[in-house]
C-alpha angles and dihedrals in degrees: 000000000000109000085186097062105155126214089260102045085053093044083053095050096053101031079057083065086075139253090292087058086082113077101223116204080250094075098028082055087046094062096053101220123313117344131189090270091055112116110199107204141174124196112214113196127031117196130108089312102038084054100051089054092046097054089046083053092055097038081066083079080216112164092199096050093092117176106220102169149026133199131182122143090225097085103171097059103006120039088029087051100045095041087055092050102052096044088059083051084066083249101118114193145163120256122221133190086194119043094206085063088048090046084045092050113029104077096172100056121135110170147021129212110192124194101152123132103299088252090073092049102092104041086046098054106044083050093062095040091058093055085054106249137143114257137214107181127182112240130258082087090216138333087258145017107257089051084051100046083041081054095054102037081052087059099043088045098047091035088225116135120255116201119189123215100247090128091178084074088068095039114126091219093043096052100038083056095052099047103034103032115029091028113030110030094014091221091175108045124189096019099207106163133029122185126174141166148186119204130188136168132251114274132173126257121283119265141194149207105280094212088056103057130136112247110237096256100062092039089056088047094062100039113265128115096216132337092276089069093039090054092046112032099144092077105053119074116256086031103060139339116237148263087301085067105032096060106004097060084066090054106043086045092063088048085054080043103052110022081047093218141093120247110258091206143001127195106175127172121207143127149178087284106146104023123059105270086225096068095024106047092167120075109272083204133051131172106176135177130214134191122192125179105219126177090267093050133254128014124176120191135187135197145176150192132191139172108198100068139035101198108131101014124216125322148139113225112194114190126197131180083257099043149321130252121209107192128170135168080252114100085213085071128055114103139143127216127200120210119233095237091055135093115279111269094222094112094055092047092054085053096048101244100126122004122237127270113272104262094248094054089061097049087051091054088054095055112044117105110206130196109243100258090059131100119211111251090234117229113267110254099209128225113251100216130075133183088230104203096332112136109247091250103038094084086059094045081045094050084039094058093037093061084043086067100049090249098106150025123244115265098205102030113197077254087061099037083048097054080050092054097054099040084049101046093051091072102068084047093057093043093059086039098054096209140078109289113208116219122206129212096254087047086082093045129084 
């Protein structure tokens, strides 16, 4: 994510969306107030990742979604930027510092979307669902597992949907792949191995516009040492956690998703071993292991993150004895591959389920002369879905507002972003144990 978005790069984004993206007062005037379609929302917290959903939410182009508030506790960039912008976007809206005194003032909320440090989390969301409002909150749940367990009692008891940000729940591909070819046709068969990883380069850390500091007081309020920390809170303990968390928790949640099952143990070695540890109190590096226990056996699954390098990319590979899918957010990465020992995929192919192999992929397979001890790379059967120019996390807002309404049913519920959280925050555990962490069934249930 760019922390540094400027004004015009985010004027670009969501202009791209298209002329219907700006809610004109003739629409606003059209509705006549608030129907029963209005969403009343407020967005509380503005930094990188309030502004990607935002954008995603505008990029809707949903007349009835109406931004009425915004609250950041960095007055001086965040919360002044962000409130401009959505008021030239024909979304007024009233700007707070503290979100008790927006909860206190704002009657005709309906919804709350919260991408604030993980370490908010918590505290934030069982506020607004006390107030009975609807609630969109950023994974990681929450930085630890009695803010997350406090997160899901405070839904059951208010009755207000909680939906977690696990986008990949709401993603086309993925859920074409869960239902049509793990499920349905079991393309896979026996999955035995999973391995996925997420790679980025090195970077510095995140700066900010000294003018528009934070003076110490406030900073310390809120919970932040300096404005170093405060720009770059995923990296110290009791913040975040990590980029374990940060990008891992995506990726593991797919293994719980897909493989349908929690994972029965974790060992995981990793370390500060790149960024001062003064700085970066989290591991820069993370190799874990799962092992789940699923209705066909055994499964083990790896998976890694680095920061030092972006090679690869990011991507979840799941292997069966019948063939492996590699699957990724990425639209450069979503591909089947049969084994040569399984059942032709013709059938499949005729029913849409997988597209077939590009001509020239074939005829290379044909052609190739292996040495004995070598196996045939098989030809890449594509997925025949795609997120067109969809914004990664529109689908989930979309799901979000649809269950608002009544039209839909959450994708990423606060139970299942709760079984990710504790798969997720075991790994930093491991790793500072150095040994293999066993987890137990009520482990995953609040």
């Amino acid at each position: 994510m760019n922390e540094g978005i400027n004004r015009r790069n985010f004027l670009f984004s969501t202009a791209a969306a298209g002329a219907g993206l700006v809610l004109s007062p003739q629409v606003m005037a059209q509705a006549g107030g608030k129907n029963k379609d209005t969403i009343n929302v407020a967005i509380l917290g503005c930094g990188a990742q309030g502004q990607v959903l935002l954008d995603a939410c505008l990029a809707m182009q949903d007349p009835n979604v109406r931004f009425v508030a915004v609250c950041d506790i960095w007055k001086a960039y965040n919360l002044k930027r962000v409130s401009r912008l959505l008021k030239a976007y024909k979304h007024p809206n009233n700007a707070y510092v503290d979100y008790q005194e927006m909860l206190e003032k704002e009657k005709d909320l309906d919804a709350v979307i919260i991408a604030t440090p993980d370490f908010r989390h918590s505290e934030h969301t069982v506020a607004c669902l006390k107030k009975g409002l609807d609630v969109y909150c950023e994974k990681e749940m929450s930085n630890t597992l009695e803010g997350a367990r406090a997160m899901v009692k405070a839904a059951k008891e208010s009755g207000k949907l909680l939906q977690i940000g696990h986008q990949r729940r709401s993603n086309p591909r993925y859920i074409h792949c869960y239902e049509k070819l793990i499920n349905e046709s079991q393309l896979l068969g026996r999955i035995t191995t999973v391995n996925g990883q997420w790679n980025r380069s090195a970077k510095p850390d995140l700066g900010w516009p000294k003018k528009a500091a934070m003076d110490q007081g406030t900073l310390e309020k809120y919970g932040f040492k300096n404005m170093l920390q405060f720009r770059n809170w995923r990296w110290y303990k009791g913040l975040g956690g990590g980029p374990i968390v940060d990008l891992g928790s995506h990726q593991i949640d797919i293994y719980n998703w897909f493989l349908d099952a929690h994972p029965k143990s974790v060992m995981a070695s990793g370390g500060t071993d790149y960024y001062e540890k003064k700085t970066h109190e989290w591991y820069d590096t993370v190799m874990a292991i799962f092992e789940y226990e699923t209705k066909e056996g055994i499964v083990r699954a790896f998976y890694q993150t680095i920061t030092t390098n972006s090679s690869q990319g990011y991507f979840e590979t799941f292997m069966g004895d019948k063939g492996t899918l590699q699957i990724s957010e990425s639209a450069s990465r979503g591909s089947v591959y049969r084994e040569s020992s399984a059942p032709e995929w013709d059938k499949w192919v005729k029913m849409g389920i997988i597209k077939e192999p590009k001509k020239e992929e074939k005829k290379a397979e044909e052609e190739t002369v292996l040495d004995v001890r070598e196996t045939l790379a098989p030809p890449a059967y594509e997925l025949p879905v795609s997120m067109g120019k969809k914004k990664y996390h529109q689908p989930h807002l979309e799901n979000f507002f649809a269950a608002v309404r009544g039209q839909a049913k959450l994708n990423c519920p606060a139970e299942d972003g709760y079984e990710s959280a504790v798969s997720v925050l075991k790994v930093n555990e491991a790793v500072e144990a150095r040994r293999m962490l066993s987890f137990k069934p009520e482990d995953f249930k609040v």
